[in-house]
C-alpha positions in Angstrom: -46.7 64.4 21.6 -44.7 67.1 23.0 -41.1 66.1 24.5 -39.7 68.0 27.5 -35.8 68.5 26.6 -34.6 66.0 28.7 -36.8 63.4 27.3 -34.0 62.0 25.9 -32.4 60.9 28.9 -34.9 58.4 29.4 -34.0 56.7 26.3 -30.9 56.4 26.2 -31.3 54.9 29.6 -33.4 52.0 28.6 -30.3 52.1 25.5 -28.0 51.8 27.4 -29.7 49.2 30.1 -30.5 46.8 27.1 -27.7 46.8 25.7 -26.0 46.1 29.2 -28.1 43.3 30.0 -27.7 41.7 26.3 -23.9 41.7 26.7 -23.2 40.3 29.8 -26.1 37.4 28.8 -24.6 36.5 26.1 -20.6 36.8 27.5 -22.3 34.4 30.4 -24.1 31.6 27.6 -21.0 29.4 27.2 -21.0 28.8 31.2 -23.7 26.3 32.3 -25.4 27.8 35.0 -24.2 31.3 35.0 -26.5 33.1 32.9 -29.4 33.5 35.5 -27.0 34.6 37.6 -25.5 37.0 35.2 -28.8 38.3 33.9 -30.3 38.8 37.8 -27.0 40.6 38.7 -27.0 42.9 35.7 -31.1 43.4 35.9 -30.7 44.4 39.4 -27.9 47.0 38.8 -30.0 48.4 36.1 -33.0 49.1 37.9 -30.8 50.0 41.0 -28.8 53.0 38.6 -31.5 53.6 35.7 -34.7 53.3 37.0 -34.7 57.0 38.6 -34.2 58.3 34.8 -36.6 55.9 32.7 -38.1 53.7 34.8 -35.4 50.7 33.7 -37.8 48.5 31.6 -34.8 47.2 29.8 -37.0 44.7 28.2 -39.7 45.5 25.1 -42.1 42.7 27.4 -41.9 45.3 30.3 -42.8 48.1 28.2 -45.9 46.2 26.5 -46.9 45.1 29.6 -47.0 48.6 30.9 -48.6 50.1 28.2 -51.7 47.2 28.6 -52.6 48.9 31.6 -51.9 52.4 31.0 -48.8 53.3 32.8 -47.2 54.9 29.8 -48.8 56.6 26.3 -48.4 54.8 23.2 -46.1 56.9 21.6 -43.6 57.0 24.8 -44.0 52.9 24.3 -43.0 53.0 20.9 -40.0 55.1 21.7 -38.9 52.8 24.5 -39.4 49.9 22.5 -36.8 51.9 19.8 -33.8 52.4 22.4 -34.1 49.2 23.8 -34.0 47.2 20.6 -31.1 49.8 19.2 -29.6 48.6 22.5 -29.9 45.0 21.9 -28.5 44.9 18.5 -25.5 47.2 19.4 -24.4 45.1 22.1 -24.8 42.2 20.1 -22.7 43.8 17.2 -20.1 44.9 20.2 -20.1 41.5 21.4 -19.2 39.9 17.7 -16.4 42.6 17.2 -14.6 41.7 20.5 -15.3 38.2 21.4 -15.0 37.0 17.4 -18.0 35.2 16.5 -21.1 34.1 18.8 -20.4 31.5 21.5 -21.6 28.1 21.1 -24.8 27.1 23.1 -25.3 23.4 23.5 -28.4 21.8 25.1 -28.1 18.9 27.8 
C-alpha cells in the first residue's frame, strides 16, 4: 500500500478524536447521568472538526463496520484501528496523571 504524504493526517485525526472522546467519558463517569451527554457532545464535535481529514471513526467498531462493506482497504483499517487505540490508552494514561487514580463507578 502506497501512502500519499499526508496520509498521516488522517491518523492522527482519529488519534487525536479517540483520545478526546475517552477523556471527557471518563472525566464525566463519576456524574450519574452525564456521560451520554458528555460522550454525544464530544462525538458530535469530532465528526463536526475531524471528519473532513479522516472521516472521524473515533471508534475501532466504526472502522470494522466500514471495512465489512468495503468502504476502506484492510490495511487503511488496520492503521485506523492503530491511532485510535494509541489514542485511547494515552488519554487514559493522561487522565490517571492529572485526575490521580480512576474515578469510582458505582451501579444502582
Amino acid at each position: 500500500m502506497t501512502l500519499s504524504p499526508l496520509h498521516w493526517r488522517r491518523y492522527a485525526a482519529e488519534c487525536l478524536g479517540t483520545a478526546t472522546l475517552t477523556f471527557a467519558v471518563l472525566r464525566s463517569l463519576p456524574e450519574p447521568g452525564v456521560t451520554p451527554v458528555m460522550a454525544g457532545i464530544v462525538l458530535m464535535l469530532a465528526v463536526y472538526i475531524l471528519g473532513p481529514v479522516s472521516g472521524a471513526h473515533v471508534n475501532p467498531a466504526v472502522t470494522v463496520a466500514l471495512l465489512s462493506i468495503k468502504k476502506i482497504k484492510p490495511a487503511e483499517a488496520l492503521a485506523y484501528i492503530a491511532a485510535q487505540l494509541v489514542g485511547a490508552v494515552a488519554a487514559q494514561f493522561i487522565f490517571l496523571y492529572f485526575m490521580d487514580g480512576l474515578p469510582p463507578v458505582t451501579v444502582t
